[in-house]
C-alpha positions as CSV (number, residue, x, y, z in Angstrom):
1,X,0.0,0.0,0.0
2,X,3.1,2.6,0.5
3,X,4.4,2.1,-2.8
4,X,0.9,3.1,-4.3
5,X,1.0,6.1,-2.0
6,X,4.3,6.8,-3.7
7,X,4.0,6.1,-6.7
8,X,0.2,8.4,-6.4
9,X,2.6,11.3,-4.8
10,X,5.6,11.0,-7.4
11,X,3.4,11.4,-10.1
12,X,1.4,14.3,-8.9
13,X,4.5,15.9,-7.6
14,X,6.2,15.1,-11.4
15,X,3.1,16.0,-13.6
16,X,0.9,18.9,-11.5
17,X,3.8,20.0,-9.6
18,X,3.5,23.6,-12.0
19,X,-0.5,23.4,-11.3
20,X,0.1,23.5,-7.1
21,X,2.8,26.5,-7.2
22,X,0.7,28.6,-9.3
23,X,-2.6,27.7,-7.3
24,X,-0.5,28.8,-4.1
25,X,0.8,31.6,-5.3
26,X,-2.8,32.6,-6.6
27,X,-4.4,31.7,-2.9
28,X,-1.6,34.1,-1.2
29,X,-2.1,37.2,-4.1
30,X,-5.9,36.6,-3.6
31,X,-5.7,36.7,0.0
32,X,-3.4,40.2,-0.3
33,X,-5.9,41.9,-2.1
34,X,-8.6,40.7,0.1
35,X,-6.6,42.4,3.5
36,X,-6.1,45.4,0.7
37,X,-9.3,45.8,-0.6
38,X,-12.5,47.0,0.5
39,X,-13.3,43.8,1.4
40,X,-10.6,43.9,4.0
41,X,-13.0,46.2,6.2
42,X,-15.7,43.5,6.5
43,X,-15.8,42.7,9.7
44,X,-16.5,38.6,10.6
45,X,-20.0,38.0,13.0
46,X,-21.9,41.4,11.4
47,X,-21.3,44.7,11.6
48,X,-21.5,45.5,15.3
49,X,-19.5,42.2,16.2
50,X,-16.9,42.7,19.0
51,X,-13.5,40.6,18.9
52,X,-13.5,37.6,21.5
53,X,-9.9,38.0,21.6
54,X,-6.8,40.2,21.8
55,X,-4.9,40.4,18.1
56,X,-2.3,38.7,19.9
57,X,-4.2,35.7,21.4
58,X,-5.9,35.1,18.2
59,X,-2.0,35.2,16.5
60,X,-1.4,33.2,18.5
61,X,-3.7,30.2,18.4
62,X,-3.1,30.7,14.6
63,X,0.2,30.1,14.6
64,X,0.0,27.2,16.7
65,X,-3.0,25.6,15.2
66,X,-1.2,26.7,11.7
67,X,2.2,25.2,12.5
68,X,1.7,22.6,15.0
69,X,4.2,19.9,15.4
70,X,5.2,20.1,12.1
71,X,8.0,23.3,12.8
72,X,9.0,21.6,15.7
73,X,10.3,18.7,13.4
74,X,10.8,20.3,10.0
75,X,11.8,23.7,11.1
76,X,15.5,21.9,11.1
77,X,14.8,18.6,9.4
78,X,13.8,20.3,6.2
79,X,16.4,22.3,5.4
80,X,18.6,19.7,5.8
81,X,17.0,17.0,3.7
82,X,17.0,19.3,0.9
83,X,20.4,20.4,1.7
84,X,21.5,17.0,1.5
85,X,19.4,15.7,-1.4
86,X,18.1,18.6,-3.4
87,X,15.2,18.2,-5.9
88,X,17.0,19.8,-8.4
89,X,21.4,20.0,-8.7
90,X,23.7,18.6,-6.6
91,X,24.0,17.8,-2.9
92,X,26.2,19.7,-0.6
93,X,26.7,22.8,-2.5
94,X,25.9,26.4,-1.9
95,X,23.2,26.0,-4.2
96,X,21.7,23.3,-2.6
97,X,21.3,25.2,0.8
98,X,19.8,28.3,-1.1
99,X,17.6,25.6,-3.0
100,X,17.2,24.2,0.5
101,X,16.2,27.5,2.1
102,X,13.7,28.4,-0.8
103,X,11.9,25.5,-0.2
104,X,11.5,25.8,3.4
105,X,10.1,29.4,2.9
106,X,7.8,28.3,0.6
107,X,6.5,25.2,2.7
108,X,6.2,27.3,6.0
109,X,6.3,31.1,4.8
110,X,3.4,33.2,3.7
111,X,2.5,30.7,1.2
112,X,0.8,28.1,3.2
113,X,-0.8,31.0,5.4
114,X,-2.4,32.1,2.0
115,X,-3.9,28.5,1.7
116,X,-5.2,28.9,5.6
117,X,-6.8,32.1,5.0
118,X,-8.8,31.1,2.2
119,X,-10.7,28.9,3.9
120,X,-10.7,30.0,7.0
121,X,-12.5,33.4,5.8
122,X,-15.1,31.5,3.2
123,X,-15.8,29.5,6.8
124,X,-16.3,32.6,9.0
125,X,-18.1,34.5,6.6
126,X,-20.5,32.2,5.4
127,X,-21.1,31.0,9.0
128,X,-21.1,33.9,11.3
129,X,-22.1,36.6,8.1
130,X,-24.8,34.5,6.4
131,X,-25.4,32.5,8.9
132,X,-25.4,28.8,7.4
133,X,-23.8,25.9,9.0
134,X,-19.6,26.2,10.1
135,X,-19.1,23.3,7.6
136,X,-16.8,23.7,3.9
137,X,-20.1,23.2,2.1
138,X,-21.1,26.5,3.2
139,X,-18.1,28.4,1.3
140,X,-19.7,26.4,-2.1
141,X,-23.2,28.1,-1.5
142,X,-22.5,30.7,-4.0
143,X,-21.6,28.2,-6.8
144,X,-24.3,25.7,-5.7
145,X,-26.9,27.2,-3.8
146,X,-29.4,24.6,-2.3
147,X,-28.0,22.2,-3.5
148,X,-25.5,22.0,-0.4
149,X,-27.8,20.7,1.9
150,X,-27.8,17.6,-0.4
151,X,-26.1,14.6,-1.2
152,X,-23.5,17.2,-3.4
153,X,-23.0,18.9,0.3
154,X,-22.3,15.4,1.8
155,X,-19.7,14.7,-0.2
156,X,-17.8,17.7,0.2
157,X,-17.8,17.5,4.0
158,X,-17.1,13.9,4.0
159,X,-13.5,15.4,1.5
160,X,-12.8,18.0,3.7
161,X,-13.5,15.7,6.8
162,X,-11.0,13.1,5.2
163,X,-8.9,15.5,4.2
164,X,-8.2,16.8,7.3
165,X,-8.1,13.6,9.4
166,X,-4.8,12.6,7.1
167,X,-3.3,16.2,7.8
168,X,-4.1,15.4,11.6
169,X,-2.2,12.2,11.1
170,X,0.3,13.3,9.8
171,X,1.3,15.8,12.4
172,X,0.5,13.3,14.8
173,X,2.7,11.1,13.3
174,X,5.9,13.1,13.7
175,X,4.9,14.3,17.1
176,X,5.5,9.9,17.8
177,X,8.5,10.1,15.9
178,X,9.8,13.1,18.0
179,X,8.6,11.1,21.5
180,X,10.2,8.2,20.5
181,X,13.3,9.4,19.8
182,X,13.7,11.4,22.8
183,X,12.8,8.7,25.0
184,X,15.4,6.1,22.9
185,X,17.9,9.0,23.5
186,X,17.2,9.6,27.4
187,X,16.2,6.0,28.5
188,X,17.2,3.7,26.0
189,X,14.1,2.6,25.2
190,X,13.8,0.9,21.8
191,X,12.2,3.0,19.2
């Protein structure tokens, strides 16, 4: 089953690798002009809504929610690995750790917090603005209407629901990893 999973991953990474950089960089420009736009002024929960937080609580349950266990392990791992074994040139080089550095900036920079804001606003606006339910069908209610509290609507919840139950495995994953080898490197246990 891995080397399915791999083989799935190679060839998406290989074929609509130019496809996902240019969707990125489209979520992060889109999400600019929304914080520059008029748009930028609508405030989430209604006009008279009050912030339940300080700017710097909500920061910073974003940034933990956003980053999680994953920049505890990759912050360093990542630059490394693509240090080491670029995806382009040759190992060990100057280029390599600029290559290495690029990528890193563009897994954990402003890129993927473009990705996050997307959704998070067609969430909280559709929910607390136009009050419909907090699910991702309710960000497709301009495209589909109605029809989103059918079988259509079920099957995008059930995506986004699978969806993020392999992103939640995967940073629970390396948060193992990280327990394992700290206790193989303090006790001895066996990882």
């Amino acid at each position: 089953m891995g080397e399915i999973f791999k083989a799935i991953q190679s060839t998406i990474a290989h074929k609509a690798g130019w496809f996902y950089i240019l969707s990125v960089n489209i979520f992060l420009g889109f999400s600019m002009y929304l914080i520059f736009s008029r748009y930028g002024k609508i405030r989430i929960g209604g006009a008279d809504a009050q912030p339940e937080f300080s700017y710097w609580a909500w920061f910073s349950m974003l940034f933990s929610a956003g980053m999680g266990i994953g920049l505890v392990f990759y912050s360093v791992a990542e630059p490394i690995f693509h240090y080491i074994s670029p995806p382009y040139g040759v190992g060990h080089s100057i280029e390599s750790a600029k290559t290495a550095m690029l990528f890193t900036y563009f897994h954990w920079g402003f890129h993927a917090w473009g990705i996050y804001a997307i959704v998070a606003l067609a969430l909280a606006f559709f929910a607390y603005n136009r009050g419909l339910p907090l699910t991702i069908r309710s960000a497709f209610y301009p495209l589909l209407g109605e029809k989103i509290y059918g079988p259509i609507g079920n099957v995008i919840d059930i995506t986004a629901a699978v969806a993020t139950l392999f992103g939640l495995t995967t940073s629970l994953g390396l948060g193992v990893k990280q327990i394992n080898a700290g206790l193989h490197h303090l006790f001895g246990i066996p990882e």
